[in-house]
N, C-alpha and C positions, 0 to 999 in steps of 0.2 A: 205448817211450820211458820214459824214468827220469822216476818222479815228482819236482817240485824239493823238495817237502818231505822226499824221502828224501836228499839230498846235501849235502855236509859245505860250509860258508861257507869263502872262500878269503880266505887270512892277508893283510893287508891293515896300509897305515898310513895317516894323510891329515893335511897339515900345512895351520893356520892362520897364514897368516906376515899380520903385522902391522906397517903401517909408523910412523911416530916421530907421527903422529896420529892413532895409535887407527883406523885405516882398513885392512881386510880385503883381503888380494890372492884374486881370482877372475876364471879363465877360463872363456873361450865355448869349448866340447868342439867340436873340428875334426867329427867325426864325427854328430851330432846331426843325426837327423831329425825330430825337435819342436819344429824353431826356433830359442827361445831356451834354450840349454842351459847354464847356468852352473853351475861348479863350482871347490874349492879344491883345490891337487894333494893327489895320493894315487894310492896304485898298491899291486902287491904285493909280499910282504918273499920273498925267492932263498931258497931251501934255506941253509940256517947262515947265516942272516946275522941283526943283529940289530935289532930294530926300530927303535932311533935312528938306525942305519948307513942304515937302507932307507928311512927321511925322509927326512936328506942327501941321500941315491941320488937319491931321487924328485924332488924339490923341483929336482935341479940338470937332470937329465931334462927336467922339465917347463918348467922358468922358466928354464932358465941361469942361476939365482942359485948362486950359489958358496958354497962352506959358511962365506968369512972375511966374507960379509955380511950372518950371522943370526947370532943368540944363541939356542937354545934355551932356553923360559922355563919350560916345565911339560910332562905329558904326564895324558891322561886314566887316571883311578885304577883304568877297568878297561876291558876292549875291548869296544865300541856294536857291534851288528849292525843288516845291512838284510838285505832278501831284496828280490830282483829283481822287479819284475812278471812274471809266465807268459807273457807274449809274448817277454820278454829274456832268460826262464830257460834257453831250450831252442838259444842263439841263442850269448851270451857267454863267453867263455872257455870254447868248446868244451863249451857244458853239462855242466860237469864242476863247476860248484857252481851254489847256491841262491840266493847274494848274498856279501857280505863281512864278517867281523868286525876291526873295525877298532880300533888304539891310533893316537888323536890327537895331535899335538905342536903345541905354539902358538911360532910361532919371531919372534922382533923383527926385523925387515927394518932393516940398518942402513948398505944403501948406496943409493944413488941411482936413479930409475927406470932409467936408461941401463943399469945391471948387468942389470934383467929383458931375456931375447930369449925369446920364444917360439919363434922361429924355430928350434927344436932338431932332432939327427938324426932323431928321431923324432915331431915334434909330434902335440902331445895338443889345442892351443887354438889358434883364428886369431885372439884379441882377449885381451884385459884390460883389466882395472880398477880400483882401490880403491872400496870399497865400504864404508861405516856398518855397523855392528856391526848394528842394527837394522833396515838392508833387505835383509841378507844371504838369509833364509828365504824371503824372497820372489821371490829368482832363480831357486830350488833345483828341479830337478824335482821331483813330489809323493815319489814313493817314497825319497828320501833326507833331505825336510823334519825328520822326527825327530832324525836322527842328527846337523843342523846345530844345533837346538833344542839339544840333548844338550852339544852342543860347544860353544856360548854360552854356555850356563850354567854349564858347569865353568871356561868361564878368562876368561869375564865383569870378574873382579875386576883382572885382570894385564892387559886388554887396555888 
C-alpha cells in the first residue's frame, strides 16, 4: 500500500457563496459517517478546465444555483492544502491522493433561497443552511478546520 505522504494532492476548487447578509451557505455531506458533517461546495477541476469554470461547474452540481445568481467576488491569492486523515487516505478517490489543494472563490448569492435545490443528479448534501461567518469553523470536520480558518481571513473583508 502507497504511503499517503508519498501521493500528489488532487486539483481541487471550493466556493464560499455568501448571501445579501453576510451569511455563509453550507451543506450537511449526504455521505458522512461522523454525524454532523458540514461543509461549503467544492469538488475537483476536469482535465483543461479552468479553475473559475470548475466553481461554476461545482457550485451548480452541488446547489443547483445557476451561475446568473452569483457574482464572483474574489479568489484566494494562492491554493490551501489539506491532507486526509490515514483512515480516509487509503479509502477516497481511489487512494490516488493525499488530500486536496485547493483555489477558493467567494461568490455573492444573489437570488432567492427557492434557486438553491440540493436535490441534484448527483447530491452531495441532504440539508442546508446559512450560517454566521463566525460559526462557520465550528461545523467543519477537524481535518479541513484550517483551510476554513484560511478562507475567513482572506475574504473576511468582502463578506
Amino acid at each position: 500500500m502507497t504511503e499517503p505522504a508519498s501521493l500528489p494532492y488532487r486539483p481541487c476548487v471550493g466556493i464560499m457563496m455568501v448571501n445579501r447578509d453576510g451569511q455563509v451557505f453550507v451543506g450537511q455531506r449526504i455521505d458522512s459517517t461522523e454525524g454532523d458533517a458540514w461543509q461549503m461546495p467544492q469538488g475537483g477541476v476536469d482535465r483543461g478546465e479552468e479553475a473559475e469554470q470548475a466553481a461554476i461547474r461545482e457550485l451548480g452540481e452541488e446547489t443547483g444555483v445557476r451561475p446568473e445568481h452569483i457574482q464572483l467576488l474574489a479568489h484566494t491569492k494562492e491554493e490551501l492544502f489539506y491532507d486526509l486523515p490515514e483512515e480516509l487516505a487509503g479509502r477516497i478517490w481511489g487512494g490516488k491522493y493525499r488530500g486536496q489543494r485547493q483555489i477558493w472563490y467567494l461568490a455573492r448569492f444573489l437570488g432567492a433561497d427557492s434557486d438553491i435545490d440540493i436535490a441534484t443528479e448527483h447530491p452531495e448534501f441532504d440539508n442546508w443552511r446559512w450560517t454566521a461567518p463566525d460559526t462557520l469553523v465550528d461545523l467543519i470536520v477537524p481535518f479541513k478546520k484550517k483551510i476554513y480558518r484560511d478562507v475567513l481571513a482572506e475574504f473576511r473583508d468582502l463578506i
